[in-house]
N, C-alpha and C positions, 0 to 999 in steps of 0.2 A: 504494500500500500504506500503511495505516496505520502511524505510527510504533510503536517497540516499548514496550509501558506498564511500568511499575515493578511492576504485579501480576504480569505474565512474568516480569521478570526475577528477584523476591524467590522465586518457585515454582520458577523453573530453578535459582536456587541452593541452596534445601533439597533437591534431587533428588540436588546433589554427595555421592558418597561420600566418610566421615569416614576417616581415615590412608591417603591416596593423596600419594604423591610431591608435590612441588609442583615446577611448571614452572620455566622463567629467569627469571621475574619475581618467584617468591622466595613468590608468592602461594597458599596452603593452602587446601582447602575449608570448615573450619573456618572460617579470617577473615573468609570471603564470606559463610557462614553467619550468626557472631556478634556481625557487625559494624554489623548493624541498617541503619536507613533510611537514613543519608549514604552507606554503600556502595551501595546498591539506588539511590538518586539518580544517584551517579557513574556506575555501570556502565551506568543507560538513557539517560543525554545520551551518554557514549560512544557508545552502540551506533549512538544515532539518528544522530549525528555520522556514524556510521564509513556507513550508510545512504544515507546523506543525499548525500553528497558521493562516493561508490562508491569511496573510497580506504583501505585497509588497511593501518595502521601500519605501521613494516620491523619493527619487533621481533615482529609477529604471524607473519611469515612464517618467523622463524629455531627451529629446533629439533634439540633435542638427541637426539639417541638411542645409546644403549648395548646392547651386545647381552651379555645374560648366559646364560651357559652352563649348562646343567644339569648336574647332577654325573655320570652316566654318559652326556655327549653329547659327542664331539670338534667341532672345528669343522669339520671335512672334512665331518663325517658331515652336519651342518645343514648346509651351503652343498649339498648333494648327493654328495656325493663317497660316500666305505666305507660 
């Protein structure tokens, strides 16, 4: 497989939607957006790295999730229960 080009990755990140949450890494789609070519550099040597060698950061495998409630939903009711 060809490696991954900098034109993928600069298109994959204008595709991110603007005011979404930002992950553990603290990183915005904004950032990735406005951050020009050195971002778009870093993120396709990563990627090809991460490729290349078929190994997956640990921090890529850790994630947070939160479960929010809706105003007229119990928890019982979302787990399946009433």
């Amino acid at each position: 497989m060809d490696p991954v080009s900098e034109e993928e990755i600069s298109k994959a990140s204008q595709r991110l939607k603007n005011g979404k949450a930002v992950g553990a890494d603290g990183v915005s789609a904004e950032l990735l957006k406005n951050d020009g070519q050195v971002v778009v550099q870093k993120l396709t040597n990563l990627c090809n790295e991460v490729w290349y060698k078929r190994t997956v950061p640990q921090d890529w495998k850790t994630a947070l999730l939160f479960l929010y409630l809706k105003k007229a939903t119990s928890l019982t009711a979302t787990i399946g229960g009433e």
